[in-house]
N, C-alpha and C positions, 0 to 999 in steps of 0.2 A: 418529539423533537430530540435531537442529539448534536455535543457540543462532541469534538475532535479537536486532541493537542497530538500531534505527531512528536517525536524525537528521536536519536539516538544518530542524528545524522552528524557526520565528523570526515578529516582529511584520511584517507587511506591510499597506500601504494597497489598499484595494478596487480592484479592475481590476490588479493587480501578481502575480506570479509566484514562484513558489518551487520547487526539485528537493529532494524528499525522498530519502534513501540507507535502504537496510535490508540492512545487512551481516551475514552469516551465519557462523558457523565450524562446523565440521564436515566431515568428506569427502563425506556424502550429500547435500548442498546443493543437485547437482545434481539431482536424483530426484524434489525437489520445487516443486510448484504453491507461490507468492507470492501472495499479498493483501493488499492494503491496505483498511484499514478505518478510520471515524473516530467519532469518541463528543464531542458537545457536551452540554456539563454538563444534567445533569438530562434527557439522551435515550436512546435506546437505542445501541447501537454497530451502526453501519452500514457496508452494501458501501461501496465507491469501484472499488474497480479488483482485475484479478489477472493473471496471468500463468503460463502451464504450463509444464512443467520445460525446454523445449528452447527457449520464446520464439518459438514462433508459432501461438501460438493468445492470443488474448488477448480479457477482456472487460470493461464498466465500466458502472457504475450510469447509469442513463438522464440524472439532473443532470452529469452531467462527461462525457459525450460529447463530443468535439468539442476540449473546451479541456485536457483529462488526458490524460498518456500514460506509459503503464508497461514495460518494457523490464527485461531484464537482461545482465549480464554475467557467466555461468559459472565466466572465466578467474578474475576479483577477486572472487568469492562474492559478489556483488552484486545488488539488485535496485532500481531509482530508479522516483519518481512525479515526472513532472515536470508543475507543476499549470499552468495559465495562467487569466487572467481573472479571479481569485476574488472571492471576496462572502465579506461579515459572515457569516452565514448557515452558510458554511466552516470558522466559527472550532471546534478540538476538539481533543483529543489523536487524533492517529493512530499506528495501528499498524501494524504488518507481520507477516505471519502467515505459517505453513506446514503445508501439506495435499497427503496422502500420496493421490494421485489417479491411476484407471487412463485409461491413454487417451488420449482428449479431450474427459473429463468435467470439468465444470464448473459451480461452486457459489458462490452469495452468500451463505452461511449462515456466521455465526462457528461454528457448533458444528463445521461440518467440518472446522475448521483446527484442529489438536490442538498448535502451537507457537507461541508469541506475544513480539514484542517489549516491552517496557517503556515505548514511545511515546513520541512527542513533538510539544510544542504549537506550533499554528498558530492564530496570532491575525492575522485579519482584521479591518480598521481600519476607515470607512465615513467 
């Protein structure tokens, strides 16, 4: 089992940047596939990015191609989204999720993540 505190979510101006943190406790941390996901009010909650348990397989929702990058750290139970570029459009609470995956399978589905952060908001300015 694995506990997720997200952070580092705060007001930014459109075209500006932010690294989100999703710090994990637990010993099995490592074992598990990451995802970040985000939910703007009144939509449904969406991929953004994920990350498989060793960090190098990695994949992201077609809009943040390019300008997101998701990585972790093992050593500090860590996993960061560091966004660039962002738009209004971005604003939501995100979260960070974990899904117990064989392989180097890979999923954009909340349902398959079975452990979820508490989220935190990113507001994009315009």
């Amino acid at each position: 089992q694995v506990q997720l505190v997200e952070s580092g979510g705060r007001w930014v101006q459109a075209g500006g940047s932010l690294r989100l943190s999703c710090a994990a406790s637990g010993r099995t941390f490592n074992r598990y596939t990451i995802g970040w996901f985000r939910q703007a009010p009144g939509k449904e909650r969406e991929f953004v990015a994920a990350i498989n348990w060793s960090g190098d397989n990695t994949w992201y929702a077609d809009s943040v191609k390019g300008r997101f990058a998701i990585s972790r750290d093992n050593a500090k139970n860590t996993v960061y989204l560091q966004m660039n570029s962002l738009n209004p459009e971005e604003t939501g609470i995100y979260y960070c999720a974990g899904g117990n995956f064989i392989g180097y399978a890979q999923s954009r589905l909340p349902s398959d993540y079975g452990y979820w952060g508490q989220g935190t908001q990113v507001t994009v300015s315009s």
